[in-house]
C-alpha positions as CSV (number, residue, x, y, z in Angstrom):
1,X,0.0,0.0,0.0
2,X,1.4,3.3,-1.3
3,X,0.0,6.1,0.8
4,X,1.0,10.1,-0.3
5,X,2.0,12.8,1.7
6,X,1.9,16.4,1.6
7,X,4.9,18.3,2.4
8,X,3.6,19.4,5.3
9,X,2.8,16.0,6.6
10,X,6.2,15.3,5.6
11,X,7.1,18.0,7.4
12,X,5.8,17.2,10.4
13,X,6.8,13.3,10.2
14,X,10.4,14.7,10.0
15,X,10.5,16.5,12.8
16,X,9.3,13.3,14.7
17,X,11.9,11.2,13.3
18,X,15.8,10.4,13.4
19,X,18.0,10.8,10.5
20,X,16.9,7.4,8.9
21,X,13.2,8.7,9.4
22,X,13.0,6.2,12.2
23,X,10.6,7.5,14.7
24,X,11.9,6.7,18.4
25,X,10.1,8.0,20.7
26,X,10.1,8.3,24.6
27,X,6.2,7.8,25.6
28,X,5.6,8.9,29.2
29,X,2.2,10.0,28.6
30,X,1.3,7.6,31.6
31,X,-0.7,9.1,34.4
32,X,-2.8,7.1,36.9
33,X,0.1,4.4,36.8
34,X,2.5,6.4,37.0
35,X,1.0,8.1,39.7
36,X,0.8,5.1,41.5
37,X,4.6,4.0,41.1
38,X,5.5,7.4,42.1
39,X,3.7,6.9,45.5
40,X,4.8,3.2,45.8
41,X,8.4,4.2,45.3
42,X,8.4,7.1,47.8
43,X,6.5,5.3,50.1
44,X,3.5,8.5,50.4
45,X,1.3,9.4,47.4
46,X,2.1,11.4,45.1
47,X,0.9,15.1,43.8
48,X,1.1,16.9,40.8
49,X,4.5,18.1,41.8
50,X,6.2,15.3,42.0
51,X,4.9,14.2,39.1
52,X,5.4,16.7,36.4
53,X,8.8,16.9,38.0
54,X,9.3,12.9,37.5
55,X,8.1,14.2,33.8
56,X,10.6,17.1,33.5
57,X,13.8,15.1,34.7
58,X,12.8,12.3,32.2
59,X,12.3,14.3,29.7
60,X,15.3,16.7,30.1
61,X,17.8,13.8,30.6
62,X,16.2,11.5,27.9
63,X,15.2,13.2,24.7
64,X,18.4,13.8,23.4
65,X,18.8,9.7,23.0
66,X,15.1,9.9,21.4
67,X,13.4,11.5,18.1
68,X,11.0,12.7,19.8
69,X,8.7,12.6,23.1
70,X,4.9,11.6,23.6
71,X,3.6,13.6,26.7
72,X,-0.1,14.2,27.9
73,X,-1.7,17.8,28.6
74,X,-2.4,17.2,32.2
75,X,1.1,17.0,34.0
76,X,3.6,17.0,30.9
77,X,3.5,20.4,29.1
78,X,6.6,21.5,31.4
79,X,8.4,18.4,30.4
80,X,8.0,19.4,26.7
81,X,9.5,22.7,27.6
82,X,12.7,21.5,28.3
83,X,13.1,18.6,26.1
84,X,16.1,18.4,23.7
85,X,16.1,20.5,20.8
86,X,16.0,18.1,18.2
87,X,13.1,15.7,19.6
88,X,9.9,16.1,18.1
89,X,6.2,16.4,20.5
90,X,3.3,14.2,20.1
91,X,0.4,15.1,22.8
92,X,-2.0,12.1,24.1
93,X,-5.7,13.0,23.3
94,X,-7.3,10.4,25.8
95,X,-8.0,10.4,29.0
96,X,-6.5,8.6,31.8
97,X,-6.8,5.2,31.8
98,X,-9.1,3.1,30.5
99,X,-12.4,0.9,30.9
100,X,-12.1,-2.5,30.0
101,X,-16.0,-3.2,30.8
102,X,-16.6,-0.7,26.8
103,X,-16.2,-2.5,24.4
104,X,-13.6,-1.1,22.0
């Protein structure tokens, strides 16, 4: 299957790729879960503090290894800030979690 591009979706593909137009992201888009690891690691729960900070080292000390870094609105916009110039950001749309009981 053959599919076309526009530039600009080219565009944009490129700046989410590596110079093979490989696309290696770093996804820590994770929430609830995270949240949870946070608080079982520390040993008290965990706020949004801690864990857009957990989000801002990873992404500061990670992205220059990665094309580009998939983040979610709700604690990761100051990680994007201060990712590595060359990675590329992809935003989660979903909410947290999921429900296993819908079907889909």
């Amino acid at each position: 299957m053959t599919v076309t591009l526009t530039a600009g979706q080219y565009k944009h593909l490129q700046q989410l790729s590596d110079d093979n137009n490989i696309i290696s992201a770093l996804a820590i888009d994770q929430r609830g879960s995270l949240k949870k690891m946070l608080a079982a690691a520390a040993n008290k729960p965990a706020d949004e503090t801690t864990i857009v900070d957990f989000k801002k080292a990873v992404s500061e000390e990670l992205t220059k290894y990665a094309s580009s870094i998939l983040l979610d609105p709700e604690y990761g916009l100051p990680a994007a800030k201060v990712r590595a110039p060359q990675a590329g950001l992809l935003l989660s749309y979903e909410k947290t979690g999921y429900d296993a009981t819908e079907p889909g």
